[in-house]
C-alpha positions as CSV (number, residue, x, y, z in Angstrom):
1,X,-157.8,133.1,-200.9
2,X,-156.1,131.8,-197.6
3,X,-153.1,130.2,-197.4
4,X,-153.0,127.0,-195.8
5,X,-152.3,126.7,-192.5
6,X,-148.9,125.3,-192.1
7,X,-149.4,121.6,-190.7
8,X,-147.6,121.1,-187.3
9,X,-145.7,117.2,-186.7
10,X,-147.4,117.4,-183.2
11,X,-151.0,118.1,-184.8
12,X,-150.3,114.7,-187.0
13,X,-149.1,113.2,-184.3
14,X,-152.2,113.7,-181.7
15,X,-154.7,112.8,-184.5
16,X,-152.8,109.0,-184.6
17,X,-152.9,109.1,-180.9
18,X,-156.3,107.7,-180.5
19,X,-156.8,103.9,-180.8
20,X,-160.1,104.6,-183.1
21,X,-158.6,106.9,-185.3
22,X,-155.5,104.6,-186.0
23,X,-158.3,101.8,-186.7
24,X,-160.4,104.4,-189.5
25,X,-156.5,105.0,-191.3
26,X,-156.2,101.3,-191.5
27,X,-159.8,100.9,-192.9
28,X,-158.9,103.8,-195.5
29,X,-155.7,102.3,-196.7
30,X,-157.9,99.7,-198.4
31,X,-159.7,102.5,-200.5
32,X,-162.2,105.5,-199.7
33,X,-165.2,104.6,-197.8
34,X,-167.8,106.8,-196.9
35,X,-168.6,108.0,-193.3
36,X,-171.6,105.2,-192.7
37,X,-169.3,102.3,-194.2
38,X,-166.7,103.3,-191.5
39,X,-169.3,103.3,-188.5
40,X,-170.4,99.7,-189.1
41,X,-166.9,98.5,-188.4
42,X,-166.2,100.4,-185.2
43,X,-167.9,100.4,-181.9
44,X,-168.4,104.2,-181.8
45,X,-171.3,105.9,-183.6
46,X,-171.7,107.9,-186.6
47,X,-171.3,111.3,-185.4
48,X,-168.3,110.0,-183.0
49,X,-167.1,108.9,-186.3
50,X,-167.7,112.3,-188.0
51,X,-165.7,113.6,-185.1
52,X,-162.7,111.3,-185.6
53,X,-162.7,112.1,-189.4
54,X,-162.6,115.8,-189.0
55,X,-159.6,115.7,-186.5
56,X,-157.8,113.3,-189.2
57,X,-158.7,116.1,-191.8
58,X,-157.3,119.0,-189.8
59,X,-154.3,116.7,-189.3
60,X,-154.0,116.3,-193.2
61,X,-154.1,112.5,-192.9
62,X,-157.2,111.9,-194.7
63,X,-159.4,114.2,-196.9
64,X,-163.2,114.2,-198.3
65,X,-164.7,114.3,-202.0
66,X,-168.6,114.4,-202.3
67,X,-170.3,111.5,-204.3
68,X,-173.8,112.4,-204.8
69,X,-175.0,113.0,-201.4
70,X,-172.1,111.0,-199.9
71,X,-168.6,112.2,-198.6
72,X,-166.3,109.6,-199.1
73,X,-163.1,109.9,-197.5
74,X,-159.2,109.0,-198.4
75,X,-155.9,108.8,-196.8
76,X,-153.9,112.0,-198.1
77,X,-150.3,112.1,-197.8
78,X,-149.8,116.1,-196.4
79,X,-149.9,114.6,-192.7
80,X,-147.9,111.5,-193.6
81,X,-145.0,114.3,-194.9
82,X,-145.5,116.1,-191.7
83,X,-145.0,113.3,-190.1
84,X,-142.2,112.0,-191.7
85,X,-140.3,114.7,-192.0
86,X,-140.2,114.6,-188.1
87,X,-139.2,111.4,-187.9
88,X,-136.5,111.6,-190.2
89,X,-135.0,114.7,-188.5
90,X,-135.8,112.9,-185.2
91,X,-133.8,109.6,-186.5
92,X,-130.3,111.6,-188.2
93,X,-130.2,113.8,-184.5
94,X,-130.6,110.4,-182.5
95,X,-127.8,108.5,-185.3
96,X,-125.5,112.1,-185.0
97,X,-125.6,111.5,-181.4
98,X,-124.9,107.7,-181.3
99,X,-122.0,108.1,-183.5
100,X,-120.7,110.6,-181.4
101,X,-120.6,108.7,-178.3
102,X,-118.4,106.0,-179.9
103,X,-116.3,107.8,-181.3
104,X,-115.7,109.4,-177.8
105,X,-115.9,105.6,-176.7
106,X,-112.7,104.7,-179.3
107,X,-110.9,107.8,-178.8
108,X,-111.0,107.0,-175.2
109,X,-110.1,103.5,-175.5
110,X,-112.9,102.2,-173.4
């Protein structure tokens, strides 16, 4: 069996890029819907939604479970992780940084 591919920040990032993928995240927070339920709120069709869903999936933001004869779909925290873990290394260098500067600022006497 393969390993997974590991999940790049800038893969998770790209997928939230788009304004209609953002939108089908916020529909799936409520609970999973399948891929019809999602194409009757937005103004895209079906197979544009299809699309959108996949990139979320490769992303590891949402994932699929088959119902019968439907796929319904879910937010999955991999992505979020991803994500996170970005942001959080992204936030200590920014704080590391910040706190450096005043301390130059105080040693300075400025």
């Amino acid at each position: 069996m393969n390993a997974p591919r590991k999940l790049s920040s800038e893969t998770v990032f790209d997928a939230l890029g788009s304004p209609i993928r953002r939108q089908i995240m916020r529909l799936l927070a409520r609970g999973p819907m399948p891929v019809g339920a999602i194409a009757t709120v937005l103004p895209v069709t079906r197979p544009a939604v299809s699309k959108h869903l996949k990139l979320l999936e490769q992303a590891r933001l949402v994932r699929h479970d088959r119902n019968g004869t439907q796929n319904l779909f879910q937010l999955s925290p991999d992505g979020f992780r991803s994500a996170r873990h970005w942001l959080d290394g992204f936030w200590d260098e920014a704080l590391s940084r910040y706190a450096d500067v005043a301390d130059r600022l105080q040693r300075d006497g400025t």
